[in-house]
C-alpha positions in Angstrom: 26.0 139.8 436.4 27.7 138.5 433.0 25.3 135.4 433.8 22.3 137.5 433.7 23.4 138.6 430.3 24.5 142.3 431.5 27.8 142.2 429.3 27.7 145.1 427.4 26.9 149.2 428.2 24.0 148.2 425.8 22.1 146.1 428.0 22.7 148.3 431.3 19.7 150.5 431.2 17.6 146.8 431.3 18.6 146.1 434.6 18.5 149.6 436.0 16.6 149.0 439.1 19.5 146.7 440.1 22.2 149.1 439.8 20.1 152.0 441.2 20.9 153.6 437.5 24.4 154.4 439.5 27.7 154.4 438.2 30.2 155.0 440.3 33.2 156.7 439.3 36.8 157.9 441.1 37.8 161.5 442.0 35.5 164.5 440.1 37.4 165.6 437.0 39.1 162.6 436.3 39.0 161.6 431.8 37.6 158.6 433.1 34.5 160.0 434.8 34.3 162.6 432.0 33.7 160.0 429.4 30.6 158.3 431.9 29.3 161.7 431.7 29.1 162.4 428.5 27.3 159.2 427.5 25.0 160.2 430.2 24.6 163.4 428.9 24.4 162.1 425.6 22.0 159.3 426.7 23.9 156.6 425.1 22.8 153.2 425.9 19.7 155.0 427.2 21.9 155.8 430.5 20.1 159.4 430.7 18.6 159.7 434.3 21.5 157.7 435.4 24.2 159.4 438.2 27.9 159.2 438.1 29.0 159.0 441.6 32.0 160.6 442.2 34.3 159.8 444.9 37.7 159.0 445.9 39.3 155.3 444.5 38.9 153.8 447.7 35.8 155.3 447.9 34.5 153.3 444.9 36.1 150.6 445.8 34.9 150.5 449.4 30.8 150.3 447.3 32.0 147.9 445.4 33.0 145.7 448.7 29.4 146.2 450.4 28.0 145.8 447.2 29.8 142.3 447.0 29.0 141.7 450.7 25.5 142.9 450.3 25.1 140.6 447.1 24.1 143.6 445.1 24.7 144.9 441.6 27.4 147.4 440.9 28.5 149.1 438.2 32.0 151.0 438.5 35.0 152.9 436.7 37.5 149.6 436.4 40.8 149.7 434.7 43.7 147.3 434.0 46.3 147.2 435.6 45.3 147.6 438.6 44.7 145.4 441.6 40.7 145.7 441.7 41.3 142.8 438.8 42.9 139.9 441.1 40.3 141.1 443.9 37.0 140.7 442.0 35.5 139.1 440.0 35.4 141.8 437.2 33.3 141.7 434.1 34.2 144.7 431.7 31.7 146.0 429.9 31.6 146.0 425.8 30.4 148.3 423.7 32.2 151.5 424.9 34.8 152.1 422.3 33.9 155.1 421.0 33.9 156.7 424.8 37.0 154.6 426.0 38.9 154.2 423.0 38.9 150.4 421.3 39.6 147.1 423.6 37.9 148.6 426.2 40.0 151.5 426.5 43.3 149.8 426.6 46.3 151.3 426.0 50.1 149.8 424.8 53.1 150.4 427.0 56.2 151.1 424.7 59.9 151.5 425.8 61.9 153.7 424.2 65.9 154.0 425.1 67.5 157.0 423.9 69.7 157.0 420.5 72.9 155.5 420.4 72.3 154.0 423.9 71.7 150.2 421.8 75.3 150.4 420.8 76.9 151.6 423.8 75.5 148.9 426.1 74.0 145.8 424.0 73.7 143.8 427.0 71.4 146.0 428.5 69.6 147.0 425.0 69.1 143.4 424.9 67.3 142.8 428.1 65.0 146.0 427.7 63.5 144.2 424.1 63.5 141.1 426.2 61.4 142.3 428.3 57.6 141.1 428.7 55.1 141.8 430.9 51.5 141.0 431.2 48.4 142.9 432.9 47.9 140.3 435.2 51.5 140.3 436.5 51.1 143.9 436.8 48.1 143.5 438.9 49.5 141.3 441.5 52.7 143.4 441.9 50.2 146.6 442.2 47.9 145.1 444.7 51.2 144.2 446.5 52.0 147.8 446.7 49.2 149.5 446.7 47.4 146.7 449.4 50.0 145.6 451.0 52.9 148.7 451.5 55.3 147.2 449.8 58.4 149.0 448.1 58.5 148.5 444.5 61.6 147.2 444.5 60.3 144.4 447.3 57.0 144.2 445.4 59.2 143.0 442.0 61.4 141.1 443.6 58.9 139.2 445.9 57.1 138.4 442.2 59.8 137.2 440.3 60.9 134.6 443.4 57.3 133.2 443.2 57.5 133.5 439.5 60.9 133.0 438.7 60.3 131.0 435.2 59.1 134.7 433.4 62.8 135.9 433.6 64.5 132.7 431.6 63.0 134.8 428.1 64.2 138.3 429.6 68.2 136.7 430.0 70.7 136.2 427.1 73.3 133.7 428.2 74.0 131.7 431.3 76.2 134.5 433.2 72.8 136.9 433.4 70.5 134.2 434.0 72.5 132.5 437.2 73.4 136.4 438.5 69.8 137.2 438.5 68.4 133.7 440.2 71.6 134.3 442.7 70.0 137.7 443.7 66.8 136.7 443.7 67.9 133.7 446.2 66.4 131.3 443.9 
C-alpha cells in the first residue's frame, strides 16, 4: 500500500473502496480504539462514514492474515512492540500525532531503581544503565512468547544465544561477561 502512496491517515479516505472504509481495531473500550473513533467522529482525514471494527487481537489479526492471503487492503490498530511487526510487512501510518501522541504514538521505557539501591550494589546499578534494548528485539522475543508458548525466561535466553553480541555493552569486566556466555552455553 505505501507503494500506492497510502502512507499517511491523510491519504486514507482516497482509497476507501479498497479498505471497505474499515478500520479494524482490538477489544471495545480499548484507548487505542477510542482514539479511531474520535477521528471518525470528528471526521478527520475525512474518515466520517468509516467503521471501527472491534474485535479481539487475534481477531484483528486473523483479518489481517486473509486480508494478506486474499491480496486485499487492510487497515488495522498496530503497535510496537509487538510481534505483528516481524510477521508483516507493516507500514505505520503518519499524520496521527495529535490522536496517538508524537512518533506515531510511541512511548519511552525508563528504569528506575529505588534510592540508595546504586550504592548498595554497583555491580548490578551498573548493568541496569547498561542495559539496551531495541523494538525489534522486543518483537522477536514477544512473537516467541506470545506465538510460540514460550516462558519468558526461555524466550530471553533463547534470544540472547542467537544474539549473543548485544550483551558485550550490558557487561563491565571479564568475570560478568564469561559468567553470562557460560550460562547462556555460548
Amino acid at each position: 500500500m505505501p507503494e500506492a502512496g497510502v502512507e499517511s491517515f491523510g491519504v486514507l479516505d482516497e482509497h476507501a473502496e479498497k479498505f471497505g472504509r474499515k478500520i479494524y481495531g482490538i477489544e471495545p473500550g480499548n484507548n487505542s480504539n477510542r482514539m479511531i473513533l474520535e477521528m471518525i467522529e470528528k471526521d478527520a482525514f475525512g474518515l466520517s462514514g468509516w467503521e471501527l471494527i472491534e474485535s479481539s487481537e487475534q481477531g484483528m489479526l486473523a483479518e489481517v492474515d486473509r486480508a494478506i492471503r486474499n491480496e486485499k487492503w487492510i487497515v488495522f490498530l498496530g503497535r510496537e512492540p509487538h510481534p505483528m511487526n516481524t510477521r508483516y510487512d507493516i507500514a505505520y501510518l503518519a499524520g496521527g500525532d495529535d490522536y496517538f501522541g508524537p512518533n506515531y504514538g510511541g512511548a519511552e521505557v525508563l528504569t528506575n531503581i529505588r534510592t540508595g539501591y546504586a550504592e548498595e550494589c554497583p555491580n548490578a546499578a551498573k548493568f541496569v544503565s547498561n542495559l539496551r534494548f531495541t523494538l525489534d528485539m522486543e518483537n522477536e522475543m514477544m512473537g516467541m512468547i506470545l506465538d510460540e508458548g514460550m516462558k519468558p525466561q526461555a524466550a530471553a535466553a533463547k534470544w540472547l544465544q542467537k544474539n549473543s553480541g548485544v550483551i558485550e555493552p550490558w557487561l563491565d569486566g571479564g568475570d560478568a561477561r564469561a559468567a553470562v556466555r557460560q550460562e547462556l552455553g555460548l
